[in-house]
C-alpha positions in Angstrom: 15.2 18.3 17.3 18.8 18.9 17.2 21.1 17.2 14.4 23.9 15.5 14.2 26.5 13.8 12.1 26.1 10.0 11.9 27.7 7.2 9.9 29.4 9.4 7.6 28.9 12.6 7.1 27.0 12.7 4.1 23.8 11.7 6.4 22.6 14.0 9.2 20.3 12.8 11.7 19.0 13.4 15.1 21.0 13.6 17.8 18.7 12.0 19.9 18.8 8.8 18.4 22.1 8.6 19.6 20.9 8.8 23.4 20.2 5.1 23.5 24.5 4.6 23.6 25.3 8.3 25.4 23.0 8.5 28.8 22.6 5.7 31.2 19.4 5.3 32.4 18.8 8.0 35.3 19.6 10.7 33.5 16.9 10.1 30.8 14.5 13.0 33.3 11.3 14.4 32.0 12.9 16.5 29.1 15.3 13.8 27.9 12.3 11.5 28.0 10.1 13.6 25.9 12.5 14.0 23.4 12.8 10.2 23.0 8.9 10.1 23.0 8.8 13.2 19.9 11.4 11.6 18.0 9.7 7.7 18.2 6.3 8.9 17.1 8.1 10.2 13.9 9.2 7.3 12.6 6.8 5.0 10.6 7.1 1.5 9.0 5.0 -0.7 7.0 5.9 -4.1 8.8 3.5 -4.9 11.4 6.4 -5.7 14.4 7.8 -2.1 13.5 4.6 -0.5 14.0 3.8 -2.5 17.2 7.3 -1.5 18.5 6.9 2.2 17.7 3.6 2.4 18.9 5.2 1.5 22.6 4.7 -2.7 22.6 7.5 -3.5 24.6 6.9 -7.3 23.5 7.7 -6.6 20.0 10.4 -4.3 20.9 12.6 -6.6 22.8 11.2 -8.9 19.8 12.9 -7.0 17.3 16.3 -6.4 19.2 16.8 -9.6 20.1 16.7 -10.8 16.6 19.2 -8.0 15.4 22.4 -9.4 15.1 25.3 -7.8 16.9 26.4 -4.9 14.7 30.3 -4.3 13.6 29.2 -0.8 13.8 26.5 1.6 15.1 24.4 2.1 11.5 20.8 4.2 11.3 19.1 1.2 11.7 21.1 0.0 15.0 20.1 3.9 15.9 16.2 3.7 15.0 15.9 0.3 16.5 17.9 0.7 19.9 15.5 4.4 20.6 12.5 2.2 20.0 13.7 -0.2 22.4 14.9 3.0 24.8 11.3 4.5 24.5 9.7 1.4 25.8 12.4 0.7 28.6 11.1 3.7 30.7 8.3 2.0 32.4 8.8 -1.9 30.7 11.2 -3.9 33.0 11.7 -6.6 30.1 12.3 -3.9 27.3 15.1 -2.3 29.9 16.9 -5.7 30.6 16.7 -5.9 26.6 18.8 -3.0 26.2 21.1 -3.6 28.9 21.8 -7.1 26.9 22.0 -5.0 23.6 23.9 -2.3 24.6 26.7 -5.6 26.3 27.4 -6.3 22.9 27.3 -3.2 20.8 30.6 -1.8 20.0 31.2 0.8 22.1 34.4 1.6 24.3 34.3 -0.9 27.1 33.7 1.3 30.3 30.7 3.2 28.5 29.0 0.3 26.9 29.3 -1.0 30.9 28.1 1.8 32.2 25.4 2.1 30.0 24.3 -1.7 30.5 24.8 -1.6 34.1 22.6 1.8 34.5 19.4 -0.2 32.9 20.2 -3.6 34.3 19.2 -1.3 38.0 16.6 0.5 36.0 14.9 -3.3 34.9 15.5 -4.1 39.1 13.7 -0.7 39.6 10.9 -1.2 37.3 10.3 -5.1 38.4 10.1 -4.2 42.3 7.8 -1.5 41.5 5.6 -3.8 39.0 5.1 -6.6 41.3 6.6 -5.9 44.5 8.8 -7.9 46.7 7.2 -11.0 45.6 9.4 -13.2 42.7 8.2 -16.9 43.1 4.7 -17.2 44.2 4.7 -18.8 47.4 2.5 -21.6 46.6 4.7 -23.0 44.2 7.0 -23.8 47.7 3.8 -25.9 49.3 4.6 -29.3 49.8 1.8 -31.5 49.0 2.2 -35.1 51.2 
């Protein structure tokens, strides 16, 4: 894994974790994707949401990011946090509409951070037409009963 300087540059960490706010979502290929996937089964945590979240539980994921508050600045745990959330929003519609809310409000430059959220807002429409098809509303919610 490559490194690279981070909040200041005493600490040195990953590049990758930085992917989350540097590539929208189609150009995470294969190799990108496998780096995200090597670098989330390094991390380890005692808390039980943590390890759901790293161990690819999209639920507790989005769980986790949605109770982060909106950061004044990108910090390690902004970084570990937002990857987890990346690593599930490959193949999890919810965990991708997650991080296209999260990355709305992180301070970014304007034009990447809607970029970025845009990407993975088409990625969640993607994912969702795939997972369930054309269908939204069951029709027999529509049946009128006389």
């Amino acid at each position: 894994m490559s490194k690279g300087a981070f909040d200041d540059e005493r600490e040195v960490w990953p590049v990758v974790l930085a992917y989350w706010r540097s590539f929208p979502a189609e150009a995470f290929d294969d190799g990108l994707q496998d780096e995200i996937i090597s670098c989330v089964r390094n991390i380890t945590s005692t808390m039980a949401d943590w390890k759901a979240a790293i161990e690819g539980d999209a639920a507790a994921a989005c769980g986790l990011a949605l109770k982060m508050p909106v950061p004044e600045r990108i910090s390690a745990r902004v970084d570990l946090l937002m990857t987890v959330l990346l690593n599930c929003a490959f193949v999890n519609p919810a965990a991708a509409f997650v991080l296209a809310n999260r990355l709305d409000q992180m301070p970014l430059p304007r034009r990447r951070r809607a970029r970025l959220s845009t990407s993975w807002k088409v990625h969640n429409i993607y994912l969702a037409r795939r997972s369930y098809g054309r269908r939204s509303i069951p029709s027999a919610l529509f049946r009128r009963e006389d």
